[in-house]
N, C-alpha and C positions, 0 to 999 in steps of 0.2 A: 621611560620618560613620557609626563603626556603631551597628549596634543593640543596645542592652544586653538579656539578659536576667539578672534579679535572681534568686540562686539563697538569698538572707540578709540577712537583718537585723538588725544589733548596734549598739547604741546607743552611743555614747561622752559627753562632758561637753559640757557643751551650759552656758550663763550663764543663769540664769531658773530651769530645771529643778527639783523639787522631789528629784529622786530624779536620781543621775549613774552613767549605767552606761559600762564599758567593754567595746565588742565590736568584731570587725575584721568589714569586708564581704568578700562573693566576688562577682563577675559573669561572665557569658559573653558573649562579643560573638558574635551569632548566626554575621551573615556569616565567621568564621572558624574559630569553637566555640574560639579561647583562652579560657584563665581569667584574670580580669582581678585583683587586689589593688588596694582605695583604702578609703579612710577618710570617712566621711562623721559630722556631728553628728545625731544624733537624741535624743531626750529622752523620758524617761516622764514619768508622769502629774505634772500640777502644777495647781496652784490657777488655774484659768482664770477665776474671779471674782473680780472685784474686789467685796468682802463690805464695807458699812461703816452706822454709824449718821447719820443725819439729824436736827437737829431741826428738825423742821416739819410743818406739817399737812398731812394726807392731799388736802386738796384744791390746794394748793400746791405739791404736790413736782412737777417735770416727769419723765415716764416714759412709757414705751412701757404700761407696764400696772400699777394698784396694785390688788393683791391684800387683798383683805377677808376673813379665815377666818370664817366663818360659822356657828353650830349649828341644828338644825334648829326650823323657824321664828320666827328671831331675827333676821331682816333688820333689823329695827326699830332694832335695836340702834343702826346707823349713820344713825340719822335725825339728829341733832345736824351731820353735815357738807354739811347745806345740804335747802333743800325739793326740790333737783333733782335731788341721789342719792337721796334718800330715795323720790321719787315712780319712780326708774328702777328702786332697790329691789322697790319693793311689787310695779313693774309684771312684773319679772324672777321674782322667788318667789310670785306668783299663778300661774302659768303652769309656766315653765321650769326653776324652781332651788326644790328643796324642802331644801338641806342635808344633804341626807343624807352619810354618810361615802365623803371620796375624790369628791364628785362635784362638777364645775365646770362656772362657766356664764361667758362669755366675752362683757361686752357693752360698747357703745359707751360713754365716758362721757358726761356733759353736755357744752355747748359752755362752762358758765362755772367749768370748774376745768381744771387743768392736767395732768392723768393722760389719755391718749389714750382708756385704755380702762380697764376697770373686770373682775376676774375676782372671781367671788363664790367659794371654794375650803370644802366642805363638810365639816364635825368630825361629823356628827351629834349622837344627843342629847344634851345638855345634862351629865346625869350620868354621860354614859359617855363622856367625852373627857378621854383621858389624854397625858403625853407620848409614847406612839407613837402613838396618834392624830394628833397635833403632827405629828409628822416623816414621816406618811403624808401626810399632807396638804401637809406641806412640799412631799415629795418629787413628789406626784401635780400639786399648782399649777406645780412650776418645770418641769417635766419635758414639761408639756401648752404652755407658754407659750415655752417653747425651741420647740416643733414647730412654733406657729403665727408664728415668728418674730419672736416677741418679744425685744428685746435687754436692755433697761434696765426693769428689774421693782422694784417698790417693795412693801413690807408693814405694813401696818397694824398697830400692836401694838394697839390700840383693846381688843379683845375679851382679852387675855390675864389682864390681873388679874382680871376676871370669872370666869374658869376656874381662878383659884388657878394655873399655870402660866409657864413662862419662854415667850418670843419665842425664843429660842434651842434650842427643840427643832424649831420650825417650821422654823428655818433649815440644824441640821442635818441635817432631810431634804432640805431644797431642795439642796443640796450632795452630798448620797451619791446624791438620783436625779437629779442631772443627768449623773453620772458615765455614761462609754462608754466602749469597750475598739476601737478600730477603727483598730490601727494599721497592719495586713495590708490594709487594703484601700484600693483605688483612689483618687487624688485624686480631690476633687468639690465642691464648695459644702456646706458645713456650717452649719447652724443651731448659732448658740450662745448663753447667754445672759452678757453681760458685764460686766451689774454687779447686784445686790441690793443694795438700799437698806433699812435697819432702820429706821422710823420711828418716832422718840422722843429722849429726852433721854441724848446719852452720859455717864451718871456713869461715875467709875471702877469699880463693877463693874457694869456692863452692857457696856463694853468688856472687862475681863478675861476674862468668859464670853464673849464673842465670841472671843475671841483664842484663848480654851481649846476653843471650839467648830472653829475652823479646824481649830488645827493636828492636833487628834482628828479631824475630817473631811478633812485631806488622810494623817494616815496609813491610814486604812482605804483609800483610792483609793488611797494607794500600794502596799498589802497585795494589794489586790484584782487592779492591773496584773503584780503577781508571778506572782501564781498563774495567771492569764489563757494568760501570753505562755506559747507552746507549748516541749515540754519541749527541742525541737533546738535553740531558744533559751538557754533557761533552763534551762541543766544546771548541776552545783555548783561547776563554775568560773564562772561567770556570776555565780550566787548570792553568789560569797564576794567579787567584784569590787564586784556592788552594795552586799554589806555595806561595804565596804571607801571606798564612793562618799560613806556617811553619818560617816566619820570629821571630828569635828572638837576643839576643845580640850576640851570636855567629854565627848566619848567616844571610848575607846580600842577599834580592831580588829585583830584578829591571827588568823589561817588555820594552822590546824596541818594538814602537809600527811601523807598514807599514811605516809612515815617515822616521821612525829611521835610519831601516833597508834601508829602497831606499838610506838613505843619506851614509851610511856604505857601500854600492854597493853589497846588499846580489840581485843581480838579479832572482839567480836559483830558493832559496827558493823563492823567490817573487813570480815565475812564478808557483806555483807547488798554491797558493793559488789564482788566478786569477781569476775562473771558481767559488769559492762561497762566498755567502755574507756574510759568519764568517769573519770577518780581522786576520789577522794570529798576534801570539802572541810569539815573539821573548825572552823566558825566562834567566835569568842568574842568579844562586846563586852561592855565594860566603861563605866558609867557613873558617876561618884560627883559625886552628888549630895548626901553626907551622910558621913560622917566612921564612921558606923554600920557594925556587921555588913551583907554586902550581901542581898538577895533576889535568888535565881536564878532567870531563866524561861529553859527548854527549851521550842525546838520543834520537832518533828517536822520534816526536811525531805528526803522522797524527792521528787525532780526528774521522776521518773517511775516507776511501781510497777506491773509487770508483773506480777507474782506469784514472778518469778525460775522457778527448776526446777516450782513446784508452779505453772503459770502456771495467771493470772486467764483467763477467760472471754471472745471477742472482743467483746461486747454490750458496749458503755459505755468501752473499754477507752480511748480519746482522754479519757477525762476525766479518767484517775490522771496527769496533769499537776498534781492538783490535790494530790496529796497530799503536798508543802512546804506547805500551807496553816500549817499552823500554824507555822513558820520564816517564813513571811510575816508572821505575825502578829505573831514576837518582832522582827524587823525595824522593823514598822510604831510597837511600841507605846518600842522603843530610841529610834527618830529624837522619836517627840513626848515623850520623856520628856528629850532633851537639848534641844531646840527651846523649852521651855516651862520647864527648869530647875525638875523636879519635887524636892525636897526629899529625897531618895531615895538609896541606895546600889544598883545594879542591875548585873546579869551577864546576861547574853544567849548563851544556848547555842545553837547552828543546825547539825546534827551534818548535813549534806548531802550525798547518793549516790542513784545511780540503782541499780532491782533489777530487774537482766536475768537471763535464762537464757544461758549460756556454759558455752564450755569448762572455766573455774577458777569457774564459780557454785558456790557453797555447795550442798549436796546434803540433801535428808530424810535424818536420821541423822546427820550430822555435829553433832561438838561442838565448841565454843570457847568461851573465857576470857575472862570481862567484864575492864573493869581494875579492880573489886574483887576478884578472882581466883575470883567462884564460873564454875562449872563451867555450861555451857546447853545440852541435846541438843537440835538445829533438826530437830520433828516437821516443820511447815511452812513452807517458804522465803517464804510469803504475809505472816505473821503476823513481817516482819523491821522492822515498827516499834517494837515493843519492845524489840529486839535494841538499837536505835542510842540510843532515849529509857535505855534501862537501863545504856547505860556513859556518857552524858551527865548523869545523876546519881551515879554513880561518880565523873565528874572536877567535880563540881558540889561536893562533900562535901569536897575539898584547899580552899575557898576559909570554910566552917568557916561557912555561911550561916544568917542569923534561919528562912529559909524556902526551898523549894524546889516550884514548878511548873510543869509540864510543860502542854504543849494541842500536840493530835494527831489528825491523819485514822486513830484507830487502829483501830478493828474494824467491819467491815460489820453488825458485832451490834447496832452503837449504834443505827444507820439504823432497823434490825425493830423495837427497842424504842421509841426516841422519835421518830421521823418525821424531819421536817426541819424539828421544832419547839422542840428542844430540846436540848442539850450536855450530856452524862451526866458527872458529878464524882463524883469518891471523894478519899478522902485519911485521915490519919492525927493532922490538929487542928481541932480545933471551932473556935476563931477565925477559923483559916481560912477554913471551908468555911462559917460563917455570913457571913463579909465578902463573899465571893462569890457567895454564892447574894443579899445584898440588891445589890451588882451587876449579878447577872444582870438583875434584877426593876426595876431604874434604865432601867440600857437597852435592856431587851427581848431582850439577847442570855442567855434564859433557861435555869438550870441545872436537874438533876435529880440529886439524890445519890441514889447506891448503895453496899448494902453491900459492906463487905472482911470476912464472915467469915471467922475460921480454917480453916474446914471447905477453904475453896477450896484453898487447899493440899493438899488430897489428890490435886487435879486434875491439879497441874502436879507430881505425885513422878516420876521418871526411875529406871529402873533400873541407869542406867549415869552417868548426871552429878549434880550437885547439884538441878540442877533440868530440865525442859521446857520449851520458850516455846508450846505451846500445851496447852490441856486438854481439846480434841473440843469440840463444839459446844455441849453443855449449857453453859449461865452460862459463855457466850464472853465476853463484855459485861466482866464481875464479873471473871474468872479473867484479864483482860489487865492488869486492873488491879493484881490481885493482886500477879502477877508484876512490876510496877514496886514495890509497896511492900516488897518485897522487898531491892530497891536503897534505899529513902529510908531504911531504917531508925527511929532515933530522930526524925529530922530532921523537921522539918514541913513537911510534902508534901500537895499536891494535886493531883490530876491532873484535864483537862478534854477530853474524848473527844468532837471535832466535827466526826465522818466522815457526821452527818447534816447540819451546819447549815453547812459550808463550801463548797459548791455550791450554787447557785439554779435550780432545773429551771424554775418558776414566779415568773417575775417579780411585786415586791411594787413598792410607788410609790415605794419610797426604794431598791431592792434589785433593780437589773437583774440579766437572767440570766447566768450566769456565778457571778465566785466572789467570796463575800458578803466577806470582810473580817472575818469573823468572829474575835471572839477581844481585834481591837484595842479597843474601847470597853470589853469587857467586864474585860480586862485591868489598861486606862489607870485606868478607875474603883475598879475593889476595890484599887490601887494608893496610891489615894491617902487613900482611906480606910485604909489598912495606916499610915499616916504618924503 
């Protein structure tokens, strides 16, 4: 028999799969060094829980483990479910478990109720437990309880009306942190956990927030496995296959391929893939949800961003895989918005291409032609996010949209000014940009607006074209931005700049490290508020 060695990885349709990719494999057979061609199914990321409500009490439910969210010194709280939690209680937060935030204590239960074991899962104090509190704590209980191989986990909703709060922020942490990315590596025995159990009464809406909590938690995991998978993977014919995997009766996708776009006069992006032998993959979904004007979201998707001619730095350089982050995002937030039949009229722009150094790369100094027909002298071959987001609102403007936004890995400037704590927004309507900023503040995926004075425009004047795509370092940040509103026009435009919050250097308890998903909650929610 020989021996194979695996030289790739492509996924194709697979039954079950949350997300259906199509890729072809290669192998080597050692003993002869042929190259082998075969087809194998593999699947990205999908809901590996089974997530559901219960009614019944905490001491009755059968489980490997039920979870108690706890605030700091509030044991007490759960004295109602018998004198032998209660005294396992006191005996566990005298000692071991003070509540504090994110921290658990993992103990036997009694022998006269039916939960094996009992995790006390810490909010801290009292007044300071919000929903990311909830979903830190989600994320930090299922995350911990998956390790110690726990399978079958139950939740107490006991403490939530007390907190003014949903059970369902708890859950959506327990779901974003059980998420793992481990598909490159070795078969082995895996720890998983396979069902959560919501304890309480299913009304019809405490189901439908479940159901809206899903399918918002399996698109960020599916957001997240995009950006992940490395770029030899996940180059823009990849990307346009996967968009391509989400087609169903309520949403429409179509790929306009290098001809297309030459014939459209997308110059910029043109120029931004010149330099590698990926062909760039111009994507467009359509969803009508609503008979209305549609809302367009653009995002950003270099498959991999070298710097092209003005190359990036070798430091960090494996991680601009990451920058289709935000084309993951419009992906993520398309699939839950035809999944959940959001009320909605929606366009999905994903302008995809890799930025290599080559012989036909784009050069400092060179000019090309948005397909608005302004004129852009390329100071920086770095700075070619803009290039592709600014004729993506060019072809965004033929569909005659209520609104138009964009979310982008766009400037290393963002990183200096808000950390990797925040997403810089600018734009051009106060509706907007207030819908989004209480968004942001909903789900923690928080924004920070800045200005678009006029002045910035003196930054990006050209001597030879209509405009510059960069303006030197002063109010990098500001002047990137500029430069797209330049494309929105009258239109009402926002843009969201998340080249600090779409990587995870430091793992959080809902937010393993890797790539956050960012964009998709924050998106799905000011969306529906838009309605």
């Amino acid at each position: 028999m020989p021996n194979y060695l695996f030289l790739s990885i492509r996924p194709e349709k697979k039954p079950g799969c949350d997300a259906l990719i199509f890729h072809c494999h290669s192998s080597m057979d050692i003993s002869t060094g042929n190259e082998l061609e075969y087809e194998e199914q593999v699947c990205y990321w999908k809901s590996r829980v089974n997530i559901h409500i219960e009614n019944v009490m905490e001491i009755d439910c059968v489980c490997d483990a039920l979870v108690l969210p706890v605030t700091e010194g509030d044991a007490k709280l759960y004295d109602s479910l018998g004198p032998s939690v209660a005294k396992a209680l006191r005996k566990a937060s005298s000692k071991e478990f003070g509540g504090k935030r994110n921290e658990v204590l993992l103990i036997p239960a009694p022998e006269d109720i039916r939960p094996e074991r009992i995790l006390l899962a810490g909010l801290g104090e009292k007044r300071k437990v919000s929903a990311e509190v909830m979903r830190q704590a989600g994320g930090k209980a299922a995350a911990y309880l998956r390790d110690m191989g726990m399978k079958k986990i139950a939740v107490s909703t006991f403490v939530f009306p007390h907190l003014d709060l949903l059970p369902m922020d708890f859950v959506e942490g327990s779901v974003l942190g059980l998420y793992t990315y481990d598909r490159y590596k070795g078969e082995r025995k895996k720890k998983k956990v396979s069902s959560i159990i919501i304890l309480g009464r299913p009304t019809d809406e405490v189901e439908a927030d479940l159901a809206w909590t899903k399918t918002m938690t399996s698109a960020v995991c599916f957001a997240r496995d995009l950006v992940n998978t490395p770029s030899n993977d996940m180059t823009p014919s990849q990307l346009a296959k996967e968009a391509l995997s989400l087609k169903r009766k309520n949403l429409s996708v179509k790929v306009l391929e290098r001809k297309d776009a030459l014939r459209t006069g997308m110059g910029a992006y043109l120029s931004v893939a010149r330099g590698s032998g990926e062909p760039p993959k111009f994507i467009v979904l359509e969803y009508e949800g609503s008979s209305e004007a549609p809302v367009v979201l653009i995002g950003k998707a270099i498959t991999f961003d070298s710097g092209g001619i003005s190359l990036k730095p070798s430091e960090g350089l494996e991680k601009m895989k990451y920058d289709m982050a935000g084309g993951a995002a419009i992906l993520g937030v398309m699939k839950a918005a035809s999944e959940s039949k959001l009320p909605l009229h929606l366009i999905g722009i994903v302008p995809a291409a890799e930025n290599l150094p080559g012989g036909s790369a784009s050069k400092p100094g060179d000019v090309v032609r948005t397909a608005c027909g302004t004129s852009v002298e390329i100071i920086n071959t770095d700075a070619e996010g803009r290039l592709v987001v600014a004729d993506s609102i060019c072809y965004a403007r033929r569909f005659k949209p209520r609104a138009v936004i964009d979310i982008a890995t766009l400037t290393g400037a963002c990183s200096v000014a808000l950390g990797n704590e925040a997403i810089a927004m600018m734009g051009n309507d106060r509706e907007l940009l207030d819908a989004f900023r209480r968004a942001g503040e909903s789900t923690y995926e928080r924004v920070w607006e800045m200005p678009l004075y006029e002045e910035y425009g003196e930054y990006l004047k050209s001597d030879i074209a209509d405009i510059r795509n960069v303006g030197g370092r002063s109010g990098s940040l500001v002047t990137a931005a500029f430069f797209l509103s330049q494309f929105a026009g009258e239109v009402p435009w926002v843009h969201l700049d998340i080249a600090g919050t779409a990587w995870v250097e430091k793992e959080k308890p809902h937010m393993p490290k890797g790539a956050s998903g960012v964009g998709v909650r924050l998106l799905l929610t000011g969306l529906k508020e838009l309605r």
